[in-house]
C-alpha atoms as a printed R data frame, in Angstrom:
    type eleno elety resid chain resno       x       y       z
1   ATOM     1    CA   UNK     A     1  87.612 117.018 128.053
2   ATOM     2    CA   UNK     A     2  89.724 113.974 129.407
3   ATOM     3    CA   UNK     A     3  87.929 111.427 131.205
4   ATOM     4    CA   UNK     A     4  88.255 110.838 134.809
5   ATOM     5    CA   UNK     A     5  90.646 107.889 136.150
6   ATOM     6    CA   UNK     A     6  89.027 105.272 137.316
7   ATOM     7    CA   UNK     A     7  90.965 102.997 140.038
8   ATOM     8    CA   UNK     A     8  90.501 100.255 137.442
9   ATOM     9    CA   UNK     A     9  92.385 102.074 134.773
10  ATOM    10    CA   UNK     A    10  95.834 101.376 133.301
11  ATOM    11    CA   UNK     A    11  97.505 105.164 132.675
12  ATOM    12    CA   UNK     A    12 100.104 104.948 130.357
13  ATOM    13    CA   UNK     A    13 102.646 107.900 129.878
14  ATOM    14    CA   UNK     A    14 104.284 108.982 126.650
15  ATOM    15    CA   UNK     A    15 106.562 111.590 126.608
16  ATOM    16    CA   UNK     A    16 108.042 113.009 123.241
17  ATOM    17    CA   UNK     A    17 109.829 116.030 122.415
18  ATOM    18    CA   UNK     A    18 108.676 117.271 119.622
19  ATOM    19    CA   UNK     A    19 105.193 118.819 118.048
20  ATOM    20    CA   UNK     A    20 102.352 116.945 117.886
21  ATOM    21    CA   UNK     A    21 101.986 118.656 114.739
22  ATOM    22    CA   UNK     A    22 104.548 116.331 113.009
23  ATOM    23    CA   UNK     A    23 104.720 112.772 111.711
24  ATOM    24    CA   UNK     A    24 105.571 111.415 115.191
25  ATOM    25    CA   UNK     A    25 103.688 113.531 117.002
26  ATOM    26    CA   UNK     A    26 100.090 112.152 114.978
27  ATOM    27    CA   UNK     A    27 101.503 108.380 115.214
28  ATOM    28    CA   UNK     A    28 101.682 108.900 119.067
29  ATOM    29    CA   UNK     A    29  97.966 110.202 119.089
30  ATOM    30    CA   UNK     A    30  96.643 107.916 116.881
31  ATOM    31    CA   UNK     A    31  98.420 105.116 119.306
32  ATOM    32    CA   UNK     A    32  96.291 106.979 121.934
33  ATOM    33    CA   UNK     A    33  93.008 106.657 119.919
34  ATOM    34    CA   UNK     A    34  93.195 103.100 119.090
35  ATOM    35    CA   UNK     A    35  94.068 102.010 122.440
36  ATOM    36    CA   UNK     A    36  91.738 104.060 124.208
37  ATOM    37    CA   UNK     A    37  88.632 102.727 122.001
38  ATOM    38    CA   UNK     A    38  89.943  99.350 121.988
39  ATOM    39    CA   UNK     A    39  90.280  99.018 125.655
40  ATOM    40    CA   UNK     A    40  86.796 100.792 126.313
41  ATOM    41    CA   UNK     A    41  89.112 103.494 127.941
42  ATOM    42    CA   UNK     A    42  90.223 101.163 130.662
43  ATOM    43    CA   UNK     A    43  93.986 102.219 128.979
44  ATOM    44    CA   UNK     A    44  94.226 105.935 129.350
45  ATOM    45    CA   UNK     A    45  97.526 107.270 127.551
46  ATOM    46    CA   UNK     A    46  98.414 110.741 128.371
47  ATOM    47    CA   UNK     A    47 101.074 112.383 126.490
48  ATOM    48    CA   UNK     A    48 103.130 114.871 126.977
49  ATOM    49    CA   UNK     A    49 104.569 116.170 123.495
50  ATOM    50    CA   UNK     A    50 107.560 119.112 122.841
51  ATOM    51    CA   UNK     A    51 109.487 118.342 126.107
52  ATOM    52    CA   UNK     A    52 107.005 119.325 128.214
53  ATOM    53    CA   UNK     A    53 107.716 116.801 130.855
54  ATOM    54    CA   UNK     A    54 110.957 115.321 129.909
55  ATOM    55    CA   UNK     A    55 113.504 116.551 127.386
56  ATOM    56    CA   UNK     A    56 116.461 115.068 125.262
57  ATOM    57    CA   UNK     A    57 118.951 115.076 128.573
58  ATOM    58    CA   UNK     A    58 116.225 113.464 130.763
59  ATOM    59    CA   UNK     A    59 113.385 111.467 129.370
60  ATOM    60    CA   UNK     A    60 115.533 108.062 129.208
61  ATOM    61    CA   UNK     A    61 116.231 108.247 132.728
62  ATOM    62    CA   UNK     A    62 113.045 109.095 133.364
63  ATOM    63    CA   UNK     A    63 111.847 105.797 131.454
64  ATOM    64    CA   UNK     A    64 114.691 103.863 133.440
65  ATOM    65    CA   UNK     A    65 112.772 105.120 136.646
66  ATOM    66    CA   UNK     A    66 109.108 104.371 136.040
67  ATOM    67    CA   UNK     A    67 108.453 108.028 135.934
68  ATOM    68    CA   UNK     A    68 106.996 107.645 132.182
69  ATOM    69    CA   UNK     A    69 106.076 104.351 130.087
70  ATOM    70    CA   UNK     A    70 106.404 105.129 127.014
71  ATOM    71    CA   UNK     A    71 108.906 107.147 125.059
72  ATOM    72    CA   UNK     A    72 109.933 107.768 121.203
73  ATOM    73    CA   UNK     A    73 113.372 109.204 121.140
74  ATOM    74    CA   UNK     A    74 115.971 109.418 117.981
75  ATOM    75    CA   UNK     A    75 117.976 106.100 117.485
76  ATOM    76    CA   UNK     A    76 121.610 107.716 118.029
77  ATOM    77    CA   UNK     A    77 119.856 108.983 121.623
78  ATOM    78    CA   UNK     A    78 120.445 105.359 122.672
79  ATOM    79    CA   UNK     A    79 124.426 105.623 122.474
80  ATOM    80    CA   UNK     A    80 124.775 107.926 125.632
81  ATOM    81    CA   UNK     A    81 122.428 104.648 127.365
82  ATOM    82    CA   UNK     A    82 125.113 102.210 126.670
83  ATOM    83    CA   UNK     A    83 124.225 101.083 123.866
84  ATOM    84    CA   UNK     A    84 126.541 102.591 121.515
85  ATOM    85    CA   UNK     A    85 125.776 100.642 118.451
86  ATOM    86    CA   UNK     A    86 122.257 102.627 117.981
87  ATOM    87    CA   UNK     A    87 124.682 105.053 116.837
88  ATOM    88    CA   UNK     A    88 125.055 103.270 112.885
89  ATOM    89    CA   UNK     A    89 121.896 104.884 112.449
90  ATOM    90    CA   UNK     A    90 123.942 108.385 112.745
91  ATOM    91    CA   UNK     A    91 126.499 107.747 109.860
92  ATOM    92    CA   UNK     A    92 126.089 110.415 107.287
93  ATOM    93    CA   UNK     A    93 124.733 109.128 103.903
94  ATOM    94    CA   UNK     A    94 124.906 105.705 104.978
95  ATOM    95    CA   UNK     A    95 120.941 105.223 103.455
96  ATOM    96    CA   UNK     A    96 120.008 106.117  99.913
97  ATOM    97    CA   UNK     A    97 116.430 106.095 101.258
98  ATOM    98    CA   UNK     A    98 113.786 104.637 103.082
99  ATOM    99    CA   UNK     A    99 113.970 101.072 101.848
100 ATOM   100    CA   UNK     A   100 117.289 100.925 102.585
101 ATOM   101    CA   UNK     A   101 116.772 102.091 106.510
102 ATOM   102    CA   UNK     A   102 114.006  99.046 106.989
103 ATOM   103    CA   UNK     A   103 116.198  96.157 105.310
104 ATOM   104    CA   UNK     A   104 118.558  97.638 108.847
105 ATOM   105    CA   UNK     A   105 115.588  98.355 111.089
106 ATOM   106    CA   UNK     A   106 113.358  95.116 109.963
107 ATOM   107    CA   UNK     A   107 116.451  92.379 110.081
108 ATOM   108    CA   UNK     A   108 118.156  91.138 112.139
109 ATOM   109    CA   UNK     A   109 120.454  94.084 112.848
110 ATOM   110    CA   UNK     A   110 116.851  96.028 114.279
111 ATOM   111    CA   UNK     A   111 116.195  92.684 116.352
112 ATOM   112    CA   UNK     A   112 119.520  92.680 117.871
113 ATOM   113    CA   UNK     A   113 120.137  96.403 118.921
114 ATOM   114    CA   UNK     A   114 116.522  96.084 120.406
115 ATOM   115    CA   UNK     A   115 117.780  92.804 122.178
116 ATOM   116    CA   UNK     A   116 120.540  95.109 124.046
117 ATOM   117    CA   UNK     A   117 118.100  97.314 125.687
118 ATOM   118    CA   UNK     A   118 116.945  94.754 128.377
119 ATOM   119    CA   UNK     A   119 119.907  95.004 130.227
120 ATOM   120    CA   UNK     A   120 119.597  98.858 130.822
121 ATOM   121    CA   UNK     A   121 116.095  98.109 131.973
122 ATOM   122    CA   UNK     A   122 114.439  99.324 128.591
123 ATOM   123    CA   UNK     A   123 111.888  97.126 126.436
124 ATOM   124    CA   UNK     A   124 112.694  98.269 122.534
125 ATOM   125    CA   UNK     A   125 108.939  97.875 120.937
126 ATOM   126    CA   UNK     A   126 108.952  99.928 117.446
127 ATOM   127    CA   UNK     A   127 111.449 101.386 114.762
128 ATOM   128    CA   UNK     A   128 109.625 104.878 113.607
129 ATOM   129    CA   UNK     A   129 110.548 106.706 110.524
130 ATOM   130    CA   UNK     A   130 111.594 110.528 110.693
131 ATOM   131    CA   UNK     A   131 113.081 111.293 107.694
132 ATOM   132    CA   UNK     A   132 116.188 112.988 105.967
133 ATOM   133    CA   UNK     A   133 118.390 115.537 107.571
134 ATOM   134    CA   UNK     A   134 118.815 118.853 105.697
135 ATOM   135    CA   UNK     A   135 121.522 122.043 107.106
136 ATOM   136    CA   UNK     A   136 120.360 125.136 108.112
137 ATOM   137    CA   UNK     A   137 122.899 127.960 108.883
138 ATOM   138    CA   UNK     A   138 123.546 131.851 109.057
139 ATOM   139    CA   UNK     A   139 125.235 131.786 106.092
140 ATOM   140    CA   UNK     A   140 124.993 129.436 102.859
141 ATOM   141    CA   UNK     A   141 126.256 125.924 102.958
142 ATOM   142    CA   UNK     A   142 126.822 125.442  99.262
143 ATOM   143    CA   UNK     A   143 130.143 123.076  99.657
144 ATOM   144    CA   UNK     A   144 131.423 121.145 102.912
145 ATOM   145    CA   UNK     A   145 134.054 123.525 103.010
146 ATOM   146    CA   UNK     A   146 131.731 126.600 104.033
147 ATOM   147    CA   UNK     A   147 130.540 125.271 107.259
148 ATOM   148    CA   UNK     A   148 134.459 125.482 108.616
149 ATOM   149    CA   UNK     A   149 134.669 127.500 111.861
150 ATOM   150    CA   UNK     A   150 130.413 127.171 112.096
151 ATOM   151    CA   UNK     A   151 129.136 126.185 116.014
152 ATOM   152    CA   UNK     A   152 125.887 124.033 114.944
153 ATOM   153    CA   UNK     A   153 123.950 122.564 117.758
154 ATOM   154    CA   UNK     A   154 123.172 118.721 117.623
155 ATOM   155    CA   UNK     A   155 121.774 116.017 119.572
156 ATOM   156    CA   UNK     A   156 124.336 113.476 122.114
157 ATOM   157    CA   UNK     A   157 125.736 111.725 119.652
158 ATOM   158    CA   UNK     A   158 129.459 110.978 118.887
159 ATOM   159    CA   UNK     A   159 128.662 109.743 115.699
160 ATOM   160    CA   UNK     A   160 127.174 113.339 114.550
161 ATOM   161    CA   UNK     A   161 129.836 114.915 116.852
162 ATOM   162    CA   UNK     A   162 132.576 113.594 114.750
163 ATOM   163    CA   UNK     A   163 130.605 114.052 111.134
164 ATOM   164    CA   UNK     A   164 130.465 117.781 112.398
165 ATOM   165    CA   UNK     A   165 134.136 117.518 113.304
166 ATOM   166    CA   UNK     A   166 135.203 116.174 109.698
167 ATOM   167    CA   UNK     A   167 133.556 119.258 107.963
168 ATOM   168    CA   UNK     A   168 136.666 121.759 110.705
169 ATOM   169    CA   UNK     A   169 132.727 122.914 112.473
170 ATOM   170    CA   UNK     A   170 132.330 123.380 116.223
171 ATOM   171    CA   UNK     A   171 129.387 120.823 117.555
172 ATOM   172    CA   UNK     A   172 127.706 121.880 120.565
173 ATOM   173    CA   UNK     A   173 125.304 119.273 122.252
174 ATOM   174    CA   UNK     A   174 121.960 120.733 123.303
175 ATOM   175    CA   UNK     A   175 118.113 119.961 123.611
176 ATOM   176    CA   UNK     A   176 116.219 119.916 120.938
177 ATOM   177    CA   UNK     A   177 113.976 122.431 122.910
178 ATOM   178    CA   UNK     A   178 116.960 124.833 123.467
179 ATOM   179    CA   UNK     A   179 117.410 125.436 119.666
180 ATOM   180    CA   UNK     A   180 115.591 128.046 118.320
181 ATOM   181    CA   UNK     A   181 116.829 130.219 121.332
182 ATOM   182    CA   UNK     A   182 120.235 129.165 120.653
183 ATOM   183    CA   UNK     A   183 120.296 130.261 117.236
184 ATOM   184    CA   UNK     A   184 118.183 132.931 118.078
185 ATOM   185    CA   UNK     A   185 120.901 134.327 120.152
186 ATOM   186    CA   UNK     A   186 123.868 133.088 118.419
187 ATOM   187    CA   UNK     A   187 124.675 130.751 120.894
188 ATOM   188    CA   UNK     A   188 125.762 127.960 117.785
189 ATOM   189    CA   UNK     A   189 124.992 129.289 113.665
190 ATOM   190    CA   UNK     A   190 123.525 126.479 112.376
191 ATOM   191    CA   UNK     A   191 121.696 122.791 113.079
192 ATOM   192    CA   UNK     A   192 120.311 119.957 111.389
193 ATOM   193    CA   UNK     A   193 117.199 118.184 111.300
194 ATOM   194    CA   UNK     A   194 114.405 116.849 109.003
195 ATOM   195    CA   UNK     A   195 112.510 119.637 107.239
196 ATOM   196    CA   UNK     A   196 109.236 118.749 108.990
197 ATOM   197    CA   UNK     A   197 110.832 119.561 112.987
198 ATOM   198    CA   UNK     A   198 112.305 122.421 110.968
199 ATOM   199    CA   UNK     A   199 109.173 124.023 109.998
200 ATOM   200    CA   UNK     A   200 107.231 122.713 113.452
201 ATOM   201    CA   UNK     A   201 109.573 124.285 115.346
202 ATOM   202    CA   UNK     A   202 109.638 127.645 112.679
203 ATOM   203    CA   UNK     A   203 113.328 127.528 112.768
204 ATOM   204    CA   UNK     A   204 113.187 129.587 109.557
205 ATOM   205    CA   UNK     A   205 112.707 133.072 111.711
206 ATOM   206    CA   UNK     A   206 116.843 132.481 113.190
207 ATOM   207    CA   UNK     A   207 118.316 131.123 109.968
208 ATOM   208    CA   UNK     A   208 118.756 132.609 106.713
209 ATOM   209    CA   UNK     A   209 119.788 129.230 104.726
210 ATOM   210    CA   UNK     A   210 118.880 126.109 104.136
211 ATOM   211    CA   UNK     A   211 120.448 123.177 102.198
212 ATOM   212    CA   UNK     A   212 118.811 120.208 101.135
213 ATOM   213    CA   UNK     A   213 121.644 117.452 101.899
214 ATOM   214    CA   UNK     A   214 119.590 114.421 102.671
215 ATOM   215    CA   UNK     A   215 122.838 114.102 104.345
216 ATOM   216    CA   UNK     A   216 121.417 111.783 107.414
217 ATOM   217    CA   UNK     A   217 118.405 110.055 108.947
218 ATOM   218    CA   UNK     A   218 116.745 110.505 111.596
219 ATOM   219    CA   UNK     A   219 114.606 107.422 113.167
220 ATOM   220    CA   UNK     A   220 112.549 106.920 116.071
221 ATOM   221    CA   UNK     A   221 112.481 104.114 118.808
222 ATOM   222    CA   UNK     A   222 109.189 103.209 120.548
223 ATOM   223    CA   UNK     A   223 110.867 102.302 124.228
224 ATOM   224    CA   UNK     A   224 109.003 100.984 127.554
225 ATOM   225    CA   UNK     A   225 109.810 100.722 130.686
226 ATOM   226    CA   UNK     A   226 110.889  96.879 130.831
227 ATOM   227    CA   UNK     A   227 109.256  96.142 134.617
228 ATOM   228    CA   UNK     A   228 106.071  97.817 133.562
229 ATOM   229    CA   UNK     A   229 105.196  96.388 130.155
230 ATOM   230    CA   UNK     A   230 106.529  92.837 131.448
231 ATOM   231    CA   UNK     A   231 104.035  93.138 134.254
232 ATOM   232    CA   UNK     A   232 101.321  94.057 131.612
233 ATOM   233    CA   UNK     A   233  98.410  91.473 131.256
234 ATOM   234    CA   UNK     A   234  99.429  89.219 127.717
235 ATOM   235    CA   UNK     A   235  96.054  90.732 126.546
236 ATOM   236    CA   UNK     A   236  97.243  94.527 127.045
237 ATOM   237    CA   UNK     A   237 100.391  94.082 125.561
238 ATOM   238    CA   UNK     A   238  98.768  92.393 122.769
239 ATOM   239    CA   UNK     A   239  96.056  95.601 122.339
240 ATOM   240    CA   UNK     A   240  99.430  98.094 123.034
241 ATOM   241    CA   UNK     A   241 101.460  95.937 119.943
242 ATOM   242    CA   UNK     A   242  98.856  96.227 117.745
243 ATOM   243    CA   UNK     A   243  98.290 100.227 118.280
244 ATOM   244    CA   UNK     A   244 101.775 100.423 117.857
245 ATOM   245    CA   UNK     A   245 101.573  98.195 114.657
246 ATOM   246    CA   UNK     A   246  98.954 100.694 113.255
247 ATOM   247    CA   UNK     A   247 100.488 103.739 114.320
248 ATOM   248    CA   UNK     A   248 104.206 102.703 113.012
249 ATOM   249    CA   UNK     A   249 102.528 102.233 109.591
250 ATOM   250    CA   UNK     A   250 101.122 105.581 109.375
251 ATOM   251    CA   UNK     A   251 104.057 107.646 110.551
252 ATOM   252    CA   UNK     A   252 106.200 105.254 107.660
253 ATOM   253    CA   UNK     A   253 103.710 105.986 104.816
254 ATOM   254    CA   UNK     A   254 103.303 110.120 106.203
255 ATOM   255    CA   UNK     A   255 106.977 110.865 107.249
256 ATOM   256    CA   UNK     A   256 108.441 111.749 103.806
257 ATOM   257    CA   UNK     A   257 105.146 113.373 102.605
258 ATOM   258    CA   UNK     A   258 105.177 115.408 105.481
259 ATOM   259    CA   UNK     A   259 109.024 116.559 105.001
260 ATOM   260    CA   UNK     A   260 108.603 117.153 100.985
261 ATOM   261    CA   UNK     A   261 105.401 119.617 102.038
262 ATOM   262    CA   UNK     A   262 107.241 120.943 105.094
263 ATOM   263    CA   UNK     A   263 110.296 121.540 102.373
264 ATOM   264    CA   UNK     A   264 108.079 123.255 100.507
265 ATOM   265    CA   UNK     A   265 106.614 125.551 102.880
266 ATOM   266    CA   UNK     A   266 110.176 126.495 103.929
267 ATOM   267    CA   UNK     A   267 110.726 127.584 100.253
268 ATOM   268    CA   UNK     A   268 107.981 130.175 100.291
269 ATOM   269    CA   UNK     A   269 109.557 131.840 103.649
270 ATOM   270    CA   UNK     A   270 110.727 135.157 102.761
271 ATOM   271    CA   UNK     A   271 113.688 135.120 105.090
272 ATOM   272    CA   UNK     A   272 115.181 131.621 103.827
273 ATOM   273    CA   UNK     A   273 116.629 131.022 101.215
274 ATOM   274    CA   UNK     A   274 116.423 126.954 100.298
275 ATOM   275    CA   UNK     A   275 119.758 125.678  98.440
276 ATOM   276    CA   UNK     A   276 119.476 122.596  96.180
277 ATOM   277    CA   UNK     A   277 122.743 120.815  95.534
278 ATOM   278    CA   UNK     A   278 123.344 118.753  92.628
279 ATOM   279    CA   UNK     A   279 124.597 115.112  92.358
280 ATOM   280    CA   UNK     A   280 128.328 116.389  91.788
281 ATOM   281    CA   UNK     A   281 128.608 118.542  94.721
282 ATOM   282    CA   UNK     A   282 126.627 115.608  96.836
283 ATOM   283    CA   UNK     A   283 129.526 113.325  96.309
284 ATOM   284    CA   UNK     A   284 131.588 116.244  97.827
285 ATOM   285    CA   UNK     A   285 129.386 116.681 100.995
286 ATOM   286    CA   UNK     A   286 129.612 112.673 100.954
287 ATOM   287    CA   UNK     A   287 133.492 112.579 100.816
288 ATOM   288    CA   UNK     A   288 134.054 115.318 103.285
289 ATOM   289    CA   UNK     A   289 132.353 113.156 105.969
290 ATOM   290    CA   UNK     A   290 133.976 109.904 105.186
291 ATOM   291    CA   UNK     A   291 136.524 110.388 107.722
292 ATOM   292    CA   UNK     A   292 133.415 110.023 110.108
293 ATOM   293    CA   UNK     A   293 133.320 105.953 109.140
294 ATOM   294    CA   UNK     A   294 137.008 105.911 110.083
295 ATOM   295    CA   UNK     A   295 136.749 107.891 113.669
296 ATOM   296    CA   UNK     A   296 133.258 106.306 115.259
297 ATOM   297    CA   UNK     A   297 133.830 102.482 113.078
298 ATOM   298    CA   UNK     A   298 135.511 101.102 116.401
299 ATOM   299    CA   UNK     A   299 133.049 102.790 118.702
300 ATOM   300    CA   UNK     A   300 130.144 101.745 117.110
301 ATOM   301    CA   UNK     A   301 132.047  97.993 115.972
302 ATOM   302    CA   UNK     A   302 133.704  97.461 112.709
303 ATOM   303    CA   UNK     A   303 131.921  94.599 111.758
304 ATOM   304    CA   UNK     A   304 128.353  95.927 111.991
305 ATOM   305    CA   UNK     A   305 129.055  98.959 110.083
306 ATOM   306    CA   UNK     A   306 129.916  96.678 107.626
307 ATOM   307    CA   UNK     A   307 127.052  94.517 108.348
308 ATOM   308    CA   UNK     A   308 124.498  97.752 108.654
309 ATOM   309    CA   UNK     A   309 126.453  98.766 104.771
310 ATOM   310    CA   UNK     A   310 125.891  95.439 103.319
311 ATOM   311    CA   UNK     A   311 122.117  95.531 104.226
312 ATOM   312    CA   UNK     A   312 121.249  99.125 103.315
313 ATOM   313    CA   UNK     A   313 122.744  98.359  99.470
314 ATOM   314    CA   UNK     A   314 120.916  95.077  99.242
315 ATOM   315    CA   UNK     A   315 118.414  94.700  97.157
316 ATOM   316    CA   UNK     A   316 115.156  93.421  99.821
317 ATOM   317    CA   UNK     A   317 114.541  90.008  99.193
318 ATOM   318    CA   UNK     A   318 111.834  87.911 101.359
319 ATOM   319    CA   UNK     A   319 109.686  89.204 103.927
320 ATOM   320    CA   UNK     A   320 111.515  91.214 106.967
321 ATOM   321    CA   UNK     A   321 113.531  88.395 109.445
322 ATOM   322    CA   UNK     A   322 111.878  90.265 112.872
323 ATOM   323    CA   UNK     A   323 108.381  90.214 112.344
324 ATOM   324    CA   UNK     A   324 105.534  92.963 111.268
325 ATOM   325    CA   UNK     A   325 106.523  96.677 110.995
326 ATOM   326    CA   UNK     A   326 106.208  98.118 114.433
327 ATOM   327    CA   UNK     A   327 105.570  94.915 116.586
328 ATOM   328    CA   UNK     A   328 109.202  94.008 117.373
């Protein structure tokens, strides 16, 4: 039972639009939990998961406006806000793994994007691991060339518009909450996403294959309203950078874990069937999209996807240049 509002109380909203069965979805709670005890529930977050308030076409406008405080959407959501240069975090195999996404998201390159924000009235407070994108599809995706002529549904981003583009597929932007109808209905054949939203969001009953490309990442950005959380208390923000703190490290050290189980619950569905590729035909899926680089470089800026390159081969050396994970 929630706890009644007290006229002394701070409400905080965080909308999200995904389950709060996944990695995100936890972090966001257990950023409610440790705020809420910490504060002696003088903080009350409410949130508002699977875009049941606002959606992927509305909640950053929404943020803009005041009408929520807090939101967590993908990095290449950013690009439509004006900030085009979220949209490195779209390239297709441009991370080899994890480490190589936080010597990006915990330099100087992280501290920077987030510095862009304030302008468009947006406070950038956290980097949030999601994971690796895999394809799923109506028919098997063994080589690049087989998703030719495909409709797959994806998120507003040019960057993943023009990857689609590169393999001769149809992209067709759309909420993530649209999707299972979509494919449902045969509205687009095929999407991609991390294998955890997959299985939340039991896209397994519309598809009949899956392949496991690693082919992109998907990230989260912990956003406030700028006006609100600079007219916080220093104490609050304090308590609110320390959930966040917390909460970032969790959803880091549980993202991947809960993918490779989600993966493996997708294997025992008896409608799917889960295609592994092998290191050859990887550098095929990677050379099909290469034109990608080429037809987004001087949207996004030449010089920091070189920059963005440079840091995700490095080996890490020294502690990160932007502070602690999750307290940017």
């Amino acid at each position: 039972m929630s706890q009644a509002v007290s006229a002394e109380q701070l409400v905080i909203r965080f909308s999200h639009v995904v389950s709060p069965d996944t990695a995100k979805g936890r972090a966001i709670e257990l950023f409610k939990q440790i705020v809420e005890e910490r504060s002696a529930h003088q903080v009350k977050v409410e949130i508002y998961p699977n875009s049941s308030l606002y959606g992927d076409s509305d909640e950053l406008e929404a943020l803009r406006l005041g009408a929520v405080q807090l939101i967590a959407p993908t990095l290449g959501k950013l690009g439509p806000l004006g900030v085009r240069q979220f949209e490195v975090f779209d390239l297709p195999y441009l991370f080899a793994d994890m480490s190589a996404v936080h010597r990006v998201t915990e330099g100087p390159i992280g501290a920077r994007l987030f510095d862009k924000l304030r302008a468009r009235g947006v406070r950038g407070l956290a980097y949030w691991d999601g994971g690796f994108k895999v394809l799923t599809a109506n028919r098997a995706l063994r080589v690049p060339e087989d998703a030719r002529g495909m409709k797959f549904r994806i998120q507003a981003s040019k960057v993943i518009d023009a990857q689609f583009r590169a393999l001769g597929a149809n992209p067709e932007v759309m909420p993530f909450a649209q999707t299972y109808a979509a494919l449902a209905s045969g509205v687009v054949d095929g999407c991609e996403n991390t294998p955890a939203n997959l299985y939340t969001q039991r896209i397994f009953e519309v598809q009949d294959y899956l392949t496991v490309t690693r082919h992109g990442y998907i990230g989260f950005a912990v956003l406030a309203n700028d006006r609100f959380w600079s007219a916080l208390p220093p104490a609050t923000r304090a308590l609110l950078e320390g959930a966040l703190a917390e909460a970032g490290r969790y959803i880091d050290a549980t993202a991947e874990q809960d993918n490779q189980a989600a993966l493996a619950q997708l294997r025992l569905q008896p409608h799917l069937k889960v295609l592994e590729i092998d290191e050859a035909t990887r550098l095929r899926w990677r050379a099909a999209f290469a034109s990608t680089y080429q037809s987004v470089g001087a949207r996004i800026g030449p010089a920091l996807v070189r920059e963005a390159q440079a840091a995700a081969d490095s080996a890490a050396v020294g502690p990160p240049q932007n502070g602690a994970r999750g307290a940017d």
